[in-house]
MDTraj code that builds the backbone (N, CA, C; nanometers):
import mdtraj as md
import numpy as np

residues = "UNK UNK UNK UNK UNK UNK UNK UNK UNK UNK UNK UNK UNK UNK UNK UNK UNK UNK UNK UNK UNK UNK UNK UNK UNK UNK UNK UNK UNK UNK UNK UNK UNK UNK UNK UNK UNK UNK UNK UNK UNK UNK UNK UNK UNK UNK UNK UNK UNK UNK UNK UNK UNK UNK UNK UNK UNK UNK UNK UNK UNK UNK UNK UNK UNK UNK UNK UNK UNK UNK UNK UNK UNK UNK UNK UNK UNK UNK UNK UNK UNK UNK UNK UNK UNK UNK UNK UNK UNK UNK UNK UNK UNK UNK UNK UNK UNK UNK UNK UNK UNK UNK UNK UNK UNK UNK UNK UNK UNK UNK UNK UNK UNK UNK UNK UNK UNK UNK UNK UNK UNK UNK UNK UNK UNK UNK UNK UNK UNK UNK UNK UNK UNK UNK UNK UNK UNK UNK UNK UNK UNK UNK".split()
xyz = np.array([
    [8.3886, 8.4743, 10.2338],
    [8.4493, 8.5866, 10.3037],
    [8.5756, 8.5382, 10.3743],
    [8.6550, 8.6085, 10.3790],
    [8.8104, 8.5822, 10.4447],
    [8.8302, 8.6658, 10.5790],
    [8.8652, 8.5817, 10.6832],
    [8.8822, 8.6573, 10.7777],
    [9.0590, 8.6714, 10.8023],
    [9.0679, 8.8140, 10.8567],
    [9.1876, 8.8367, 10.8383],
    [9.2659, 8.8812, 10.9648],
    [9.4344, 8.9265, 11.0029],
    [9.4370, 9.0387, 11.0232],
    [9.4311, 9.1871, 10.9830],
    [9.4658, 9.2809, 11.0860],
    [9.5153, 9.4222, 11.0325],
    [9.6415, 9.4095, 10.8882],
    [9.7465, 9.3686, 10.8827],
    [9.8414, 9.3518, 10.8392],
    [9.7924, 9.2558, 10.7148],
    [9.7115, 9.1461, 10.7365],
    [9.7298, 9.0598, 10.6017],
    [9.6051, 9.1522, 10.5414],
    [9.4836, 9.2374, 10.6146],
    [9.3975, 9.3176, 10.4978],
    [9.4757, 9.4122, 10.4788],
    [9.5980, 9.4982, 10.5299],
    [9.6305, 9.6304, 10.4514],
    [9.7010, 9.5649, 10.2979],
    [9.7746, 9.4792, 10.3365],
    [9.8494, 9.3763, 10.2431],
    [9.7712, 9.3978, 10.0991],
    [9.6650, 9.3105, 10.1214],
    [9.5268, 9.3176, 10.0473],
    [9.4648, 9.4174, 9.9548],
    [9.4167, 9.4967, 10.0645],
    [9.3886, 9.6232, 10.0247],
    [9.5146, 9.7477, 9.9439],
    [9.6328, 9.7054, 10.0125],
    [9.7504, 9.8325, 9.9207],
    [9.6929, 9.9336, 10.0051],
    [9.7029, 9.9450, 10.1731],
    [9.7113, 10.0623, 10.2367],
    [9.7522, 10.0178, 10.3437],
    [9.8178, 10.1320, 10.4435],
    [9.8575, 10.0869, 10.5740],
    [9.7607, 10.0267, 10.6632],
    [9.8798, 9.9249, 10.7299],
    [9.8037, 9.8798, 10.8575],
    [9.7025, 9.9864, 10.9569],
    [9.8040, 10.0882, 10.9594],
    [9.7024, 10.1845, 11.0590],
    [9.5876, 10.2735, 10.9770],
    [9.5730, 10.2293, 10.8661],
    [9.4481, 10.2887, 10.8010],
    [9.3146, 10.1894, 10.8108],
    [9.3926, 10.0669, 10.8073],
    [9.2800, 9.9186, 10.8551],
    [9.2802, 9.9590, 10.9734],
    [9.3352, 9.9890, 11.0282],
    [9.2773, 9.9811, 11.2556],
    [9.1679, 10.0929, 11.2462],
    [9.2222, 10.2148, 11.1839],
    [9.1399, 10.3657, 11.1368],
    [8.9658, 10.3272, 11.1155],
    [8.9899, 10.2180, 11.0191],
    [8.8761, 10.2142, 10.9340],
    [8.7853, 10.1095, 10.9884],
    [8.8454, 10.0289, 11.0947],
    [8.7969, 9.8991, 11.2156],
    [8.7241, 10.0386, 11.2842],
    [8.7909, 10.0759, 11.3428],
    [8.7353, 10.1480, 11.4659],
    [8.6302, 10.2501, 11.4324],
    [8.6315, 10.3053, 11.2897],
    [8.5306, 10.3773, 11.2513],
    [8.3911, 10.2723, 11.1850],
    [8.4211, 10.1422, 11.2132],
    [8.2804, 10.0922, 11.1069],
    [8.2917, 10.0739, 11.0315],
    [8.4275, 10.1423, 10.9447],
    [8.3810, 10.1203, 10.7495],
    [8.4145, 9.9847, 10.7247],
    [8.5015, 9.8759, 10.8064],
    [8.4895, 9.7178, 10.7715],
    [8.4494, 9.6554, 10.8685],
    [8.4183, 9.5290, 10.8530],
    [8.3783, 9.4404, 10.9016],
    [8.4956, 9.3889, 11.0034],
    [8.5013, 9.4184, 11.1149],
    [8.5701, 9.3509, 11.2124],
    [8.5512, 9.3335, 11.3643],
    [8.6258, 9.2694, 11.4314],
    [8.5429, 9.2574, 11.5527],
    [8.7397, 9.2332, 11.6570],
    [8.7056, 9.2530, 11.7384],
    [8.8715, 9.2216, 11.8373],
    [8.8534, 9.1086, 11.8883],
    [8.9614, 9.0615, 11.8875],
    [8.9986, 8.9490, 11.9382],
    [9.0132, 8.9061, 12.1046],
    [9.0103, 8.8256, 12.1728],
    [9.0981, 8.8216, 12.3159],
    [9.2084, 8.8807, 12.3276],
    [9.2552, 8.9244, 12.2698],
    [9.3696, 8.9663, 12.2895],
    [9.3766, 9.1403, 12.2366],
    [9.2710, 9.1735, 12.2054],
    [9.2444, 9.3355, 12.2051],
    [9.2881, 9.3485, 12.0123],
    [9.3036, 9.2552, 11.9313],
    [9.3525, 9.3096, 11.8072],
    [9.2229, 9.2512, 11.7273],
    [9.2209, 9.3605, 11.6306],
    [9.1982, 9.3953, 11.5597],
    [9.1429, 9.2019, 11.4221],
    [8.9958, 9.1402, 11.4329],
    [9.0159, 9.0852, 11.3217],
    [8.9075, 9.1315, 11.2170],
    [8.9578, 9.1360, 11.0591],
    [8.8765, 9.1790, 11.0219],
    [8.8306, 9.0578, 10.8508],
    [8.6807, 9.0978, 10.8296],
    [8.6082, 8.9927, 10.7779],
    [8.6371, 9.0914, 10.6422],
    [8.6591, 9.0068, 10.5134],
    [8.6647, 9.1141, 10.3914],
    [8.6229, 9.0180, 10.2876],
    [8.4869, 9.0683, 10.1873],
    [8.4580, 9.0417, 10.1264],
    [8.5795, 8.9682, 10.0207],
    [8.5218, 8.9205, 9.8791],
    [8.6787, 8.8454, 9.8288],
    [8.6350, 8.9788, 9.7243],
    [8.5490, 9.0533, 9.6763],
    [8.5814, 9.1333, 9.5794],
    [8.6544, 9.2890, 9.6800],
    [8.6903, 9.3041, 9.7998],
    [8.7290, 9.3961, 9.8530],
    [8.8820, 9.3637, 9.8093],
    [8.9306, 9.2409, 9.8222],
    [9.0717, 9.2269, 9.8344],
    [9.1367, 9.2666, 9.7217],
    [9.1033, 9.3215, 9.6323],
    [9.1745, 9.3256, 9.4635],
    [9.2144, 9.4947, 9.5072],
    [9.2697, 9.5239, 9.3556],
    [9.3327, 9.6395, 9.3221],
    [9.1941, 9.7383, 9.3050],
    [9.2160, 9.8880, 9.3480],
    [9.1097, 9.9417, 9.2844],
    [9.1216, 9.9433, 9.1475],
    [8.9967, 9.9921, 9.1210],
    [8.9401, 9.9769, 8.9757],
    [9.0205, 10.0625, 8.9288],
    [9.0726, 10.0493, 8.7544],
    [9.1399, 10.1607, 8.7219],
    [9.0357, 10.2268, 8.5985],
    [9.0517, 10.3568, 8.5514],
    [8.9646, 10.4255, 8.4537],
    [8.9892, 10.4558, 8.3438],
    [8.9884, 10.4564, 8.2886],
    [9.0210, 10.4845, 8.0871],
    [8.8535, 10.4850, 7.9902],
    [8.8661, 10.5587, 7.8858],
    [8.7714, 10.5091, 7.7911],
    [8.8268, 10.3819, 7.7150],
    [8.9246, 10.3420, 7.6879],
    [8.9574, 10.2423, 7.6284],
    [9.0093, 10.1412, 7.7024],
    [8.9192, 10.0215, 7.7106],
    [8.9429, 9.9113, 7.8065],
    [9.0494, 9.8263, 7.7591],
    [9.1426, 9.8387, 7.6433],
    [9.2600, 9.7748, 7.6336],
    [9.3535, 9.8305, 7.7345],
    [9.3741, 9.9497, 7.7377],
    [9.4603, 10.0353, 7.8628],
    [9.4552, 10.0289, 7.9306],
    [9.3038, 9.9730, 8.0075],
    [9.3034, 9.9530, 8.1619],
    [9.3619, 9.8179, 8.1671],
    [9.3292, 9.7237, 8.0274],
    [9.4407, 9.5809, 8.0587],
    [9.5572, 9.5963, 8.0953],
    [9.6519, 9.6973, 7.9902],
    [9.7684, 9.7176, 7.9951],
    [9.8284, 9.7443, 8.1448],
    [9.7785, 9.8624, 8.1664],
    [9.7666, 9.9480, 8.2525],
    [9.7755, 9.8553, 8.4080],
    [9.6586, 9.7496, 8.4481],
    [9.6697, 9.6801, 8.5354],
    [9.8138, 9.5630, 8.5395],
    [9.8332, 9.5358, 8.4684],
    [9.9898, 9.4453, 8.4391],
    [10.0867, 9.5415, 8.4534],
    [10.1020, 9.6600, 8.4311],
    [10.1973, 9.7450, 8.4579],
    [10.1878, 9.7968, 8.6112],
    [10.0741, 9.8267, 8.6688],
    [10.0622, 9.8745, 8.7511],
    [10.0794, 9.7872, 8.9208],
    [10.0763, 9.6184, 8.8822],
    [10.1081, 9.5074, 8.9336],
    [10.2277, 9.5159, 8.9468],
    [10.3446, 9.5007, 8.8283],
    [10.4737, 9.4998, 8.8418],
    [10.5155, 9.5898, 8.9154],
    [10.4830, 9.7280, 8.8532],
    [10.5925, 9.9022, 8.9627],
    [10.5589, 9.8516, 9.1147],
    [10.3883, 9.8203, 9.1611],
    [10.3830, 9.7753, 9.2854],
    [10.5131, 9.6806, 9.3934],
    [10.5214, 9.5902, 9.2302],
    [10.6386, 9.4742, 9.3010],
    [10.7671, 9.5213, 9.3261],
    [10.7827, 9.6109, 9.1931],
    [10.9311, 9.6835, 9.2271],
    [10.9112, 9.8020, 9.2886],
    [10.8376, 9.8073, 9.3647],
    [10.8531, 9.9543, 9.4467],
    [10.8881, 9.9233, 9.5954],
    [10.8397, 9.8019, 9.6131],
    [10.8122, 9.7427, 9.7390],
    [10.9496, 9.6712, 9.7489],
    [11.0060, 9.6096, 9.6272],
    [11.1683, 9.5712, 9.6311],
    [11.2650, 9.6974, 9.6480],
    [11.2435, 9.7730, 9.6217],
    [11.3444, 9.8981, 9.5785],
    [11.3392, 9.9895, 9.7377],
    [11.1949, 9.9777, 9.8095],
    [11.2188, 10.0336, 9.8965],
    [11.2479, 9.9508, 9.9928],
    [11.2133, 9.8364, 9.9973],
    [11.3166, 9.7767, 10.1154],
    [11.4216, 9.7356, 10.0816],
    [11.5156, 9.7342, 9.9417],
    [11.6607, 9.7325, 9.9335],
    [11.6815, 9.8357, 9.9391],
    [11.6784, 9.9766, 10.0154],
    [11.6965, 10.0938, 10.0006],
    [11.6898, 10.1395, 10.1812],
    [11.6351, 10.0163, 10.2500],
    [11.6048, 10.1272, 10.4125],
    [11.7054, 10.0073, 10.4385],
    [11.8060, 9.9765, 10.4566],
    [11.9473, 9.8976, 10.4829],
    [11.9312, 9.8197, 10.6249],
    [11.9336, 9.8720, 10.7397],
    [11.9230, 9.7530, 10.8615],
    [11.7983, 9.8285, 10.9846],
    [11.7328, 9.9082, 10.8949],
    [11.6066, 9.8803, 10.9659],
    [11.5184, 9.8030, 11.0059],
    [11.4396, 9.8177, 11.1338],
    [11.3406, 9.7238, 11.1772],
    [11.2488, 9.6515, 11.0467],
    [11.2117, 9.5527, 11.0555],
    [11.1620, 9.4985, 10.9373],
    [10.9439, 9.5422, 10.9504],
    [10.9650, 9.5935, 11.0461],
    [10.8159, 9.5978, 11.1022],
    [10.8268, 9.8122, 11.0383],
    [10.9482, 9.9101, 11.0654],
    [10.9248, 9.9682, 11.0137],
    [10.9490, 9.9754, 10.8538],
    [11.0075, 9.9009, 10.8343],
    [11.0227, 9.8609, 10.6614],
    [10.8912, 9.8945, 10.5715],
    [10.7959, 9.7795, 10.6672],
    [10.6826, 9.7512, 10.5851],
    [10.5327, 9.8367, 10.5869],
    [10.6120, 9.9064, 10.7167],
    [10.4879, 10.0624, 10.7534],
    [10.4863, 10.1823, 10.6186],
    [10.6667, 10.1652, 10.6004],
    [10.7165, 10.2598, 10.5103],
    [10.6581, 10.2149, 10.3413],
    [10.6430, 10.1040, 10.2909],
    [10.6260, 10.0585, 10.2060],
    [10.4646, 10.0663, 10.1883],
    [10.4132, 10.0634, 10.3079],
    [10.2620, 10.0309, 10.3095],
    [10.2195, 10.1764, 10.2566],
    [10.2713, 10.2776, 10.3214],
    [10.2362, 10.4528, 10.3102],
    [10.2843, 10.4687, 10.1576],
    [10.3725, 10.4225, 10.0745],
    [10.3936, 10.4435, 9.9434],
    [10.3145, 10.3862, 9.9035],
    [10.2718, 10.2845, 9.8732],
    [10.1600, 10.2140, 9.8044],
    [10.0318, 10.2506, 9.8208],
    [10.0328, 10.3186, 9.9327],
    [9.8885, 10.3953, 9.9288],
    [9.8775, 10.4960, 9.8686],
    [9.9864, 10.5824, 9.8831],
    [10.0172, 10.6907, 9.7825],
    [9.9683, 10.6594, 9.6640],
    [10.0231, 10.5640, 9.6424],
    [10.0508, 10.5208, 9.4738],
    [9.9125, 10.4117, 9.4301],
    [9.8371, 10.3758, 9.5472],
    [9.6878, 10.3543, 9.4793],
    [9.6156, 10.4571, 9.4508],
    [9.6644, 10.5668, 9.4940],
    [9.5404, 10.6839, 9.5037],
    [9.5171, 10.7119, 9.3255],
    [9.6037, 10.6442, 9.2566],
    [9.5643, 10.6932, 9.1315],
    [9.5296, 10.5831, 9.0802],
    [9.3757, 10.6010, 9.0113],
    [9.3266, 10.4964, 8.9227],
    [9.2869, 10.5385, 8.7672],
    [9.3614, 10.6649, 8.7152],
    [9.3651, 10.6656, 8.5947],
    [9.4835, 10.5748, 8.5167],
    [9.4095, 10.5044, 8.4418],
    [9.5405, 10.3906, 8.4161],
    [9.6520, 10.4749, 8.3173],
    [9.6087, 10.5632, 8.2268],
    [9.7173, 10.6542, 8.1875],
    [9.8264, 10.6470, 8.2759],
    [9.8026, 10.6774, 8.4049],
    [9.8793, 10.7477, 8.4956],
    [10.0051, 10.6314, 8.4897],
    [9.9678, 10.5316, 8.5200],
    [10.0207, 10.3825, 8.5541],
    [10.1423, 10.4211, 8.4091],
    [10.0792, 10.4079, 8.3160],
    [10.1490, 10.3460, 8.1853],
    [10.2060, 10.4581, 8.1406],
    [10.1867, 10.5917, 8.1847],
    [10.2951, 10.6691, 8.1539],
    [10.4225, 10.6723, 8.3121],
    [10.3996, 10.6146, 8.4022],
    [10.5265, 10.5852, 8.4799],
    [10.5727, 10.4420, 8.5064],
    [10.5342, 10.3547, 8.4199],
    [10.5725, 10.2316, 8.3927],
    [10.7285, 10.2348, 8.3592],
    [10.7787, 10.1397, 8.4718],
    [10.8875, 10.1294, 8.4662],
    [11.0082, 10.2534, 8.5076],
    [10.9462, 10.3751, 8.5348],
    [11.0214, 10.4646, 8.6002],
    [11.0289, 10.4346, 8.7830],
    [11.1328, 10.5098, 8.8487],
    [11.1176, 10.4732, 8.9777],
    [11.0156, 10.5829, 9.0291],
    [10.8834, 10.4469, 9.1369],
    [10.8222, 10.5397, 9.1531],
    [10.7970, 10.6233, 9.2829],
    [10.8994, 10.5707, 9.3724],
    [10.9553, 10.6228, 9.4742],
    [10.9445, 10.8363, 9.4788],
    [11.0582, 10.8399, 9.4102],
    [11.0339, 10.9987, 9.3851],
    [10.9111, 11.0565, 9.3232],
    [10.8551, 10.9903, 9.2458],
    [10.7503, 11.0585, 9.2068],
    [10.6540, 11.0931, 9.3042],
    [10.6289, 10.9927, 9.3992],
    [10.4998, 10.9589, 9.5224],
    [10.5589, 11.0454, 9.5864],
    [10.6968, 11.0834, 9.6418],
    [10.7082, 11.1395, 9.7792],
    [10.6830, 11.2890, 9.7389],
    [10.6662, 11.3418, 9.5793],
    [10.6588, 11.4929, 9.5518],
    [10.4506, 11.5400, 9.5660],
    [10.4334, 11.3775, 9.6068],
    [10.2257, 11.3621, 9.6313],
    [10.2532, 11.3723, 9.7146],
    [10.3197, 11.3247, 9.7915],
    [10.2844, 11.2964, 9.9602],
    [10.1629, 11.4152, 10.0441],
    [10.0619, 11.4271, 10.0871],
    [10.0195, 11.5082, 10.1478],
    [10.0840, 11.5422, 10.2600],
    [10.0376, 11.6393, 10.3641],
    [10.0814, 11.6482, 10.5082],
    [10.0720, 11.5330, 10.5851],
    [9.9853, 11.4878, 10.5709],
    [9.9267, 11.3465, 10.6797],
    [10.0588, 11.2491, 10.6501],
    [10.0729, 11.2245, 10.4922],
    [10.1606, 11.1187, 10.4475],
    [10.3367, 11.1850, 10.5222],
    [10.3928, 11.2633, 10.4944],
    [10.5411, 11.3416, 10.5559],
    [10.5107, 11.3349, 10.7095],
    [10.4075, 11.3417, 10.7484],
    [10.4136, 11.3214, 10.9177],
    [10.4003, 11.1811, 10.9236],
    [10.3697, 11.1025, 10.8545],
    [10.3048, 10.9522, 10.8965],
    [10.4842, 10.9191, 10.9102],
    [10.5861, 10.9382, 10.7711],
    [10.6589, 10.9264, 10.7056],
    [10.8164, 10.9734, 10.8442],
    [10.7575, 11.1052, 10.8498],
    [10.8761, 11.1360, 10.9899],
    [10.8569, 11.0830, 11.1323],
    [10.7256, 11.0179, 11.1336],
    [10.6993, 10.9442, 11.2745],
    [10.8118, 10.8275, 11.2546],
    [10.7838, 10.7397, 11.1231],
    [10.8539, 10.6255, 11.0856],
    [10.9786, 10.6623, 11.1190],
    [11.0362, 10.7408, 11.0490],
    [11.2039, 10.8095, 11.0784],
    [11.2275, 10.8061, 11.2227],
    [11.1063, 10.8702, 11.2886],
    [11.1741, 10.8882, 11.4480],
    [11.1738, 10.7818, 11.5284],
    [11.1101, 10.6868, 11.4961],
    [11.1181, 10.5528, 11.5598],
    [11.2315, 10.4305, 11.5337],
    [11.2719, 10.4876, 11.3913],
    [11.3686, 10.4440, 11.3920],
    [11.4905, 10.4467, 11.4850],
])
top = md.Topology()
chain = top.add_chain()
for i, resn in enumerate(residues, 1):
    res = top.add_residue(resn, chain, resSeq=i)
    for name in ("N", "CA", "C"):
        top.add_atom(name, md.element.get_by_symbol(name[0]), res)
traj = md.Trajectory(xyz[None], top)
């Protein structure tokens, strides 16, 4: 088991930091606070991976996971060469809320038909309410 912070399990996991504090404070992981009031949390080693993706044909979910690795990498490049001399702490709030977006889908179709497109626009036309408020808090703190 790996003990962590907030920040190195959202990392991990592909969701925001404040969904790990969310999910500390509700029970659903293993964590306990520190002296210092933060947040540490204990995570299995099969928690830390990608969710599972779904297909009937398990060559696609191969594919599919290698594709779905890379857009991760370039999404996370594209949006922080894209927020110019922002805080680097809101950079990675902003990046964290897309990638969660963009785990929410585990049909690997999904992956391999936006492989290699930017997936920036696509996520922000998902965004729920929660995500555009999480999203304009970020803005206003800027």
């Amino acid at each position: 088991m790996a003990t962590m912070t907030t920040t190195q399990a959202a990392a991990k996991l592909g969701v925001s930091t404040r969904t790990i504090q969310r999910h500390c404070a509700a029970g659903k992981l293993a964590a306990c606070k520190n002296s210092r009031g933060h947040w540490t949390v204990t995570l299995e080693d099969a928690m830390t991976s990608l969710p599972a993706l779904t297909d009937t044909n398990p060559a696609l979910i191969r594919i599919a996971e290698g594709d779905r690795k890379a857009d991760l990498t370039r999404l996370t490049e594209q949006l922080t060469s894209s927020a110019g001399n922002a805080p680097a702490e809101l950079v990675a709030e902003m990046v964290d809320l897309y990638r969660e977006v963009a785990l929410r889908h585990t049909d690997a179709r999904w992956w391999l038909n936006n492989n290699s497109r930017p997936l920036a626009p696509i996520l922000q036309r998902e965004f729920t309410a929660d995500d555009k408020a999480r999203l304009a808090a970020l803005a206003g703190r800027r």
